[in-house]
C-alpha positions in Angstrom: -1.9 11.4 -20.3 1.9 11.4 -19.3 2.6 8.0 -17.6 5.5 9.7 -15.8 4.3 12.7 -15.2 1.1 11.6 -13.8 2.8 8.6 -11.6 5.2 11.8 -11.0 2.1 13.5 -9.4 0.5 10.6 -7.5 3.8 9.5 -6.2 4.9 13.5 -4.8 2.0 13.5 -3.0 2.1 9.6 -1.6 5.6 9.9 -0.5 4.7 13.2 1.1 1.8 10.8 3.4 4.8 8.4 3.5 7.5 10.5 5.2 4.6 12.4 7.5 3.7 8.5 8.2 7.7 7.9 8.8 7.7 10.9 11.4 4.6 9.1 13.1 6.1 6.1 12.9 8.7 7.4 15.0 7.7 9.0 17.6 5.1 6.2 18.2 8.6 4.3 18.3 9.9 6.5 21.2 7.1 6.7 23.2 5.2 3.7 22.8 8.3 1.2 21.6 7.5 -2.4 20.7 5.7 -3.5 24.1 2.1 -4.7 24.9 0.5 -1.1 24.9 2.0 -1.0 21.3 1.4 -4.5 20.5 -2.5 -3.0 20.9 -2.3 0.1 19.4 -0.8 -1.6 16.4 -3.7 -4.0 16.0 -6.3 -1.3 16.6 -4.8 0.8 14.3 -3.5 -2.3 11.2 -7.7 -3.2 11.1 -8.9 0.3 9.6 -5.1 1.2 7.7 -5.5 -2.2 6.3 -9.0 -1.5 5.2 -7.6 2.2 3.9 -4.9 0.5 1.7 -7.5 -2.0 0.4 -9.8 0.9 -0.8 -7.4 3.9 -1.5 -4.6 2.3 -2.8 -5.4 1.5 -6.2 -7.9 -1.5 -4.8 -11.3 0.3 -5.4 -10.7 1.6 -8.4 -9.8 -1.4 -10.4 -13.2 -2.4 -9.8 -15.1 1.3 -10.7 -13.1 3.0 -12.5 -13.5 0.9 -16.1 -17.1 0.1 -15.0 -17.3 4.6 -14.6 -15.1 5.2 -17.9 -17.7 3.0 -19.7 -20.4 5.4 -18.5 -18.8 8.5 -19.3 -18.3 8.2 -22.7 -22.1 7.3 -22.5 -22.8 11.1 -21.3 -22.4 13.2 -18.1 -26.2 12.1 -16.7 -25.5 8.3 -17.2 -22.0 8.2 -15.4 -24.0 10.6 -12.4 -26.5 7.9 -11.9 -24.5 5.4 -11.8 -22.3 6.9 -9.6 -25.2 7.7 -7.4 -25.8 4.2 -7.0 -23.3 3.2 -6.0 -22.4 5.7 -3.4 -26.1 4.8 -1.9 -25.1 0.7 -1.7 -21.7 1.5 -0.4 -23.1 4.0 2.4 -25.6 1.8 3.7 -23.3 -1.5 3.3 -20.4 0.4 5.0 -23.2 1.7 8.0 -24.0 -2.0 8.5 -21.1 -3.4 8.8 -19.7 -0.5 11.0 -22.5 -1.6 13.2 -22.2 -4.9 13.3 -18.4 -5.2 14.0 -19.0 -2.2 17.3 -21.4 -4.9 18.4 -19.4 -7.9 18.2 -15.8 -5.8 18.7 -14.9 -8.5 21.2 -15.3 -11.7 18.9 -13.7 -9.7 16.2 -10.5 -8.4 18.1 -10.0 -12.5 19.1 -9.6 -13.7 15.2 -7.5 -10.8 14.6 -5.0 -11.4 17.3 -5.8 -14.9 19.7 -2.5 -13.9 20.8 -3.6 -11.6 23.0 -6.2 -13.6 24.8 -3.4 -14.7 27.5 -3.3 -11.3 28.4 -6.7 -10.2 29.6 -4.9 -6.1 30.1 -3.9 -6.3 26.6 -7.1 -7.8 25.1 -9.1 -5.6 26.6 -7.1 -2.4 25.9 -7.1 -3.7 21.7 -10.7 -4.5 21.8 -11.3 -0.3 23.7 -9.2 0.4 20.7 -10.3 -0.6 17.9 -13.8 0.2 19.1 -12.7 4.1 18.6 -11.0 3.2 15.3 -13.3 1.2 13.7 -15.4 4.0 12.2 -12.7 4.9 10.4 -13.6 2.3 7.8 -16.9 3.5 6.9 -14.9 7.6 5.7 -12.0 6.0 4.1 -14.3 3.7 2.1 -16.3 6.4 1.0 -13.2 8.6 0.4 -12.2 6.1 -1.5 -15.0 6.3 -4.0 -14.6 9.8 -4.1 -10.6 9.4 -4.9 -11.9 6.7 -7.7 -14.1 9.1 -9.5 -11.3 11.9 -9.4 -8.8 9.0 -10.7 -11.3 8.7 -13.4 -11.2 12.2 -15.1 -7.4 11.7 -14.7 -7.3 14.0 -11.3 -4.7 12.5 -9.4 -3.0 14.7 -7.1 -5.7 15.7 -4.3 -6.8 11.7 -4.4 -3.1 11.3 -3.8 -2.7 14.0 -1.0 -5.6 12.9 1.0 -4.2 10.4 3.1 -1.6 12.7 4.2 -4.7 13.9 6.6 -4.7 11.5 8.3 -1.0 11.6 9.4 -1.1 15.2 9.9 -3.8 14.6 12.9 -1.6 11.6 14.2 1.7 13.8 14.7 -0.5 16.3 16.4 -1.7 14.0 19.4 2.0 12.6 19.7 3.7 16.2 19.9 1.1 16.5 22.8 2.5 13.6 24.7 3.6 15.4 27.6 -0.1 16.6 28.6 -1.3 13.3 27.4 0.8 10.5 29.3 -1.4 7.4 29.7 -4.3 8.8 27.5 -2.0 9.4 24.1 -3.1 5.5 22.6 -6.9 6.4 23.5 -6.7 10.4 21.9 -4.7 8.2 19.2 -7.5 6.5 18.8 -9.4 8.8 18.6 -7.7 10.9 16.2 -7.7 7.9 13.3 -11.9 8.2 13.1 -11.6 11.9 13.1 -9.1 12.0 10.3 -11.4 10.0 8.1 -14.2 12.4 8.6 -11.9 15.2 7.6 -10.6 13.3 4.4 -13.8 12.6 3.5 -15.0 16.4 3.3 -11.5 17.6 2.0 -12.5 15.5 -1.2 -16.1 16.5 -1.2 -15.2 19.7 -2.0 -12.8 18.9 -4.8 -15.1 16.6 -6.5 -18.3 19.1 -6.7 -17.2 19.9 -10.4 -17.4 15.8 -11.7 -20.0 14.9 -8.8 -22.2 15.7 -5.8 -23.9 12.6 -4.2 -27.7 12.0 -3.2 -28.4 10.6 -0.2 -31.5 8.2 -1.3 -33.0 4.9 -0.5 -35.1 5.1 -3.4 -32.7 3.7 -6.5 -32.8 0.4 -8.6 -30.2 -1.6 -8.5 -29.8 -2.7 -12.4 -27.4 -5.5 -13.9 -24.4 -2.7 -14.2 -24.4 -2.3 -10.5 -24.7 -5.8 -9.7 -22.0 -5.9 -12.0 -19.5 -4.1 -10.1 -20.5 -5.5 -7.1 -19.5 -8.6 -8.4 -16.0 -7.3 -9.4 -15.8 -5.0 -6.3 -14.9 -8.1 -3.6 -12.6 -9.9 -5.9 -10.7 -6.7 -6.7 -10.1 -5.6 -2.8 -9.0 -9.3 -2.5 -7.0 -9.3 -4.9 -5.4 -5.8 -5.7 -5.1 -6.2 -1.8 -3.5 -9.3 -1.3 -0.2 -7.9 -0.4 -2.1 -6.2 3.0 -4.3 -9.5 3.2 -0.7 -11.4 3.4 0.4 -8.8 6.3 -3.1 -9.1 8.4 -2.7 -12.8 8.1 1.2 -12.3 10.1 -0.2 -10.0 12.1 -2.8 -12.5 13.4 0.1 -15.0 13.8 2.5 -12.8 15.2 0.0 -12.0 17.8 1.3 -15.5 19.5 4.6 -14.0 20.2 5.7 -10.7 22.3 6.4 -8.1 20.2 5.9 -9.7 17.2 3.0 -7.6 15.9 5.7 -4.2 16.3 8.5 -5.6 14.8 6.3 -6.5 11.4 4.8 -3.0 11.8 8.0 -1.0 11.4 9.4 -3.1 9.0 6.6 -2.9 7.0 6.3 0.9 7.1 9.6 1.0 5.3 9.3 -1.6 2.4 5.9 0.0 1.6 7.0 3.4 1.0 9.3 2.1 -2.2 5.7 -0.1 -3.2 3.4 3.0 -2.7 5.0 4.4 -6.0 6.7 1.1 -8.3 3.6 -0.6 -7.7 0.5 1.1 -6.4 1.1 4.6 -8.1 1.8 3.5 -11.2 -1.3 0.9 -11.3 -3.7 3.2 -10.5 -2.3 5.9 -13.2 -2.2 3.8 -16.3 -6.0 1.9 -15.1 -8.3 4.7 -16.7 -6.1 5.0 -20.0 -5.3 1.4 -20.6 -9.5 0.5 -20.0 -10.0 3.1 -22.7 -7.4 1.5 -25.0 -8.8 -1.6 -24.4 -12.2 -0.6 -24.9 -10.8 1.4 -28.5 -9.1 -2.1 -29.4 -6.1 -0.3 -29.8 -3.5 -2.9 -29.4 -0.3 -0.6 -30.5 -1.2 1.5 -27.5 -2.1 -1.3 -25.0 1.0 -2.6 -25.6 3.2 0.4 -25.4 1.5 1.4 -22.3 1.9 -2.1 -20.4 5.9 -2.1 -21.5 6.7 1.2 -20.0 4.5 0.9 -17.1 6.1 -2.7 -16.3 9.7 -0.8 -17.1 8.9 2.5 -15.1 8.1 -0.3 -11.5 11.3 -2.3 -12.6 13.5 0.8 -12.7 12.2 2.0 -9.1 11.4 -1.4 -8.0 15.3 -3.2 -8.5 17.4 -0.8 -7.0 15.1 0.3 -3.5 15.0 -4.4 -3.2 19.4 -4.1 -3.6 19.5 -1.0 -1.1 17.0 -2.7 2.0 19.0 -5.9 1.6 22.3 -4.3 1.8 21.4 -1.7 4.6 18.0 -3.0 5.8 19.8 -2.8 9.8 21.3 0.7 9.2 18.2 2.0 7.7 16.0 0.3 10.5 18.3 2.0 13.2 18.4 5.3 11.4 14.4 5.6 11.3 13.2 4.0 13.9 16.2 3.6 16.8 15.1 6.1 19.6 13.3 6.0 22.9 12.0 3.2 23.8 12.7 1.0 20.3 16.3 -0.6 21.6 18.9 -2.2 19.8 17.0 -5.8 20.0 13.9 -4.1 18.0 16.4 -2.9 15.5 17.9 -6.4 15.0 14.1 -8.1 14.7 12.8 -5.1 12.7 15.4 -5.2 10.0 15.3 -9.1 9.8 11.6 -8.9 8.9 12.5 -6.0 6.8 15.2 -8.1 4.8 12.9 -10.5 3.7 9.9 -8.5 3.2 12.5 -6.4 0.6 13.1 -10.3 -1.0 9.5 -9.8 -2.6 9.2 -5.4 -3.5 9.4 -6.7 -6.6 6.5 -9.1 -6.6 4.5 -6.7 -4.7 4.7 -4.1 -7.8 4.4 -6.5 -10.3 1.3 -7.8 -8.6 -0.3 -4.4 -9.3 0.5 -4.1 -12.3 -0.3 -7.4 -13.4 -3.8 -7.1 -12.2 -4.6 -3.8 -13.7 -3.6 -5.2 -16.9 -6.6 -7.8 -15.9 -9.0 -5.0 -14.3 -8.8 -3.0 -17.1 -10.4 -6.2 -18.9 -12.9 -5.8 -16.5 -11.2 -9.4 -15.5 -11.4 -9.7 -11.7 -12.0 -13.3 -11.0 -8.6 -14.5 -12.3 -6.3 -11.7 -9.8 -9.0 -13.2 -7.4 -8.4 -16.7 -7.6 -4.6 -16.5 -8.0 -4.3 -13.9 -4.5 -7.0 -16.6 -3.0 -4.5 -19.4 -3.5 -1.3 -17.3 -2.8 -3.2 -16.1 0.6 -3.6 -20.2 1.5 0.1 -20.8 1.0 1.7 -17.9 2.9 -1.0 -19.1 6.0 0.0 -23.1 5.3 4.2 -21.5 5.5 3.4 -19.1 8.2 1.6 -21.4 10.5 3.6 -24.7 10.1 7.3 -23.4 10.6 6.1 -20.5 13.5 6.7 -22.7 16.0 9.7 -23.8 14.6 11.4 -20.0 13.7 9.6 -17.9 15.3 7.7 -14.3 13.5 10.3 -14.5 11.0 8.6 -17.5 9.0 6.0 -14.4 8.6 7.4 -12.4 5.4 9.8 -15.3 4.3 6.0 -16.4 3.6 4.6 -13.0 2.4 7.3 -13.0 -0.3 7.4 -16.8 -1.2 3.2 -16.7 -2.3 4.2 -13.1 -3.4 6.3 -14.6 -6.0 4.2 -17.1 -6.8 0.9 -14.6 -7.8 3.1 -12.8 -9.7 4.3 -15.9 -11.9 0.9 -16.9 -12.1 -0.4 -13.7 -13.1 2.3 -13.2 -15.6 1.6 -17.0 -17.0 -1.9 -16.5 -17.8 -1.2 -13.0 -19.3 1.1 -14.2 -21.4 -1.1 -17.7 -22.4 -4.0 -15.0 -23.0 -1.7 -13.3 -25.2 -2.8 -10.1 -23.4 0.6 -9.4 -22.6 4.2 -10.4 -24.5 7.6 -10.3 -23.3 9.4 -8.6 -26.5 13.0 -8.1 -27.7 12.4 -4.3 -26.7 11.5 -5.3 -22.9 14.4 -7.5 -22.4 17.2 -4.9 -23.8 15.3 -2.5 -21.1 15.4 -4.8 -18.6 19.0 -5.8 -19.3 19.9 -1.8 -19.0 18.3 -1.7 -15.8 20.0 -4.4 -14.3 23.3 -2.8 -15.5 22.2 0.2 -14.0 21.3 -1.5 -10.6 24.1 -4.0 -9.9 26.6 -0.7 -10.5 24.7 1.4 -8.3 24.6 -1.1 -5.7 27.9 -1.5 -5.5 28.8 2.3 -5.0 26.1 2.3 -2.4 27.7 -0.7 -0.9 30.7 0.7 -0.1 29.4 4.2 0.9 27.4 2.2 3.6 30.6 0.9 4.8 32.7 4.1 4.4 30.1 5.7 6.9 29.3 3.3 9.2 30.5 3.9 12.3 28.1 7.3 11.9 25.3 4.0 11.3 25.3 2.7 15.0 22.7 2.7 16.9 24.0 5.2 19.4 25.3 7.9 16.7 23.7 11.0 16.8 24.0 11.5 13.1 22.3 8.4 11.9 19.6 9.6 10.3 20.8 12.5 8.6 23.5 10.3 7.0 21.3 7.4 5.6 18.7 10.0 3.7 22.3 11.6 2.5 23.3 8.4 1.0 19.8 7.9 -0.4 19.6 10.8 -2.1 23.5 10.6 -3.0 22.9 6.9 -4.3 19.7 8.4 -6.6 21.0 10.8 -8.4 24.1 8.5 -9.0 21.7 5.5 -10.2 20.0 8.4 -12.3 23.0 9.3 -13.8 24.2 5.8 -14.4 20.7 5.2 -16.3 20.4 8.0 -18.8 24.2 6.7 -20.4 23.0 3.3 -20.4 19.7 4.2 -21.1 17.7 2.9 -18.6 16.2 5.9 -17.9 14.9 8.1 -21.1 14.5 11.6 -20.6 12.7 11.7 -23.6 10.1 9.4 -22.0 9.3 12.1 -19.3 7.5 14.0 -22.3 6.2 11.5 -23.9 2.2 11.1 -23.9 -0.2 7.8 -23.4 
């Protein structure tokens, strides 16, 4: 395996989902804005895409995929049955709960947003909502095993282009709009369940060669599947906290007008930079470095961790400089149209600032814990995420009252930071992982490369800005200009100071 060529692969077809997700994200903007019919879309819609990203996104598969890789070197029949097994569990789990939630959709939509119970309009509209949406859970869950098992035999790019279903349908129902009017949140709706089911049989199809599942009731459930059922719930937890730390301010927000969209849109944009320095690049190096692990070959575990811990720096740095210089220009350009005024702007990018504050954290908190999952070590990522998830409510809930939604991702990145020390600590006191001489001069380079690249970007920002405005028609063209500009000039920056290898593009795993 090429770590950068199959992170290259994974991330193509993420930032692909991202950017149809950014046109979404958009035109929800214009035509919903950030108002209470928003406010309950968003809800309706953050339950199952919450669930998605704990599943899809790397979450599911540090749980199953060692637990597989072990079986495959076993033999073709033994990794079938297990894999059989599991889809069996998970199908009638995933039915259950499905059912249960539908029944008790009421009760539910109250924890996730009390908010909303001073408005009986908006309450009622969220629970209608996320009655539709809910289903969507049980075909992303299972797509998700499918995704795993393709991860596994190191298939990465249709598990990666999957989600982009799912965006494709949403697009659809808002270029309808204008035949839609009040119905386009209900076909909305509608459209997220139907997208799963689609996803699910898009990967069905690709997955025939490695497996085909039985539907059966009849199967044991031996000490290898209690096994990783046992990893499975610590795992979403924890490769999930991230999201876990988002539905926890969403909950909060939900005590504030508008709240709930302003966290939405900023956390569209921070996550498209995490989807490949963090979430990519963790679920690429997990079947390899369980193998290693498994081989006992330390010269390789080690190489692998380095450059995979290098490759999320080297993304990770410079998107963190660029949000916190331009996070208000680059709010404005995406998302300032229609019904999103200049006031959403301003509360969008100021959640957007310090969610940017912890990027960083976010990838390393991925990476950490695949270094862990790959030991089949869940309960540690588990317990650290448990205890970061207690201090960003303990934040979030006493200073709201005090500051308002923006306590929300100071928070998110405060316990951020503090699982990712912790997970580094006991890496290090483990000795499963070593800061070397090697990864400091790296780091160094990068830093060089970052604080340079800022500064050019910096001042391009503030040689265009009066095409930045809210009201300029140009706005959007010219931020992904200086983007794109800025990258290739970071790029270029990084292969004299070497920061960036090209050798390293060739180089296998």
């Amino acid at each position: 395996m090429n770590l950068i060529k199959s992170t290259g692969t994974f991330s193509f077809f993420t930032l692909i989902s991202r950017i149809l997700g950014y046109l979404r994200d958009v035109l929800i903007a214009i035509y919903l804005g950030s108002g209470p019919i928003a406010d309950a879309f968003f809800v309706a819609f953050r339950i199952p895409n919450t669930f998605r990203r704990l599943f899809s996104e790397g979450t599911f598969n540090a749980a199953f995929v060692p637990s597989y890789s072990s079986e495959m070197v076993l033999g073709k029949n033994r990794s079938q049955k297990f894999a059989n097994k599991i889809f069996n569990l998970l199908l009638v789990s995933l039915l259950l709960i499905v059912l249960i939630i539908e029944i008790f959709m009421p009760s539910f939509v109250f924890i996730i947003a009390p908010g909303f119970s001073d408005n009986s309009d908006k309450l009622d509209l969220t629970i209608s909502l996320t009655r539709i949406t809910f289903p969507f859970l049980l075909f992303v869950s299972l797509s998700s095993f499918f995704s795993a098992i393709l991860n596994s035999h190191n298939k990465f790019a249709v598990a990666s282009a999957a989600p982009i279903i799912l965006n494709i349908f949403l697009i659809l129902i808002l270029f309808l709009q204008s035949y839609l009017n009040d119905q386009l949140v209900i076909y909305l709706s509608y459209a997220v369940t139907f997208a799963g089911i689609v996803q699910l049989i898009f990967l069905l199809f690709f997955i025939r060669k490695f497996y085909f599942p039985i539907i059966t009731l009849n199967f044991k459930i031996d000490n290898k599947v209690k096994l990783f059922f046992k990893k499975l719930l610590p795992s979403i937890f924890s490769s999930g906290v991230t999201q876990i730390n988002i539905l926890v301010g969403t909950i909060i927000a939900s005590f504030q007008a508008s709240a709930v969209s302003y966290l939405y849109y900023a956390d569209r944009i921070y996550q498209i930079n995490l989807a490949i320095a963090g979430i990519a690049i963790g679920t690429v190096l997990l079947p390899n470095l369980s193998k290693y692990i498994q081989s006992r070959n330390k010269k390789k575990i080690d190489f692998i961790q380095n450059k995979a811990l290098e490759l999320s720096l080297f993304l990770s740095l410079p998107a963190t400089i660029a949000l916190l210089i331009a996070s208000e220009e680059i709010t404005s350009a995406l998302f300032g149209y229609g019904s999103f005024d200049d006031l959403s702007v301003k509360n969008s990018a100021n959640a957007l600032f310090y969610f940017a504050l912890g990027l960083p954290a976010f990838s390393f908190i991925k990476i950490f814990s695949s270094f862990l999952f790959a030991r089949h070590n869940t309960k540690i990522p588990f317990y650290f995420s448990v205890l970061s998830v207690i201090t960003n409510i303990i934040i979030s809930v006493y200073f709201f009252n005090k500051i308002g939604f923006i306590i929300i991702p100071i928070a998110t990145t405060i316990s951020s930071w503090f699982n990712a020390i912790m997970l580094l600590m006991y890496l290090t006191n483990k000795k499963y992982y070593l800061i070397n001489l090697k990864f400091i001069k790296s780091f160094l380079k990068i830093v060089f490369s970052t604080v340079l690249t800022s500064y050019i970007f910096y001042n391009l920002i503030k040689f265009f800005s009066e095409n930045l405005t809210y009201n300029s028609e140009y706005k959007l063209i010219t931020i992904i200009l200086l983007v794109i500009v800025t990258f290739f000039i970071y790029i270029l920056i990084s292969i004299p100071t070497k920061a960036f290898k090209t050798s390293d593009i060739k180089l296998k795993y």
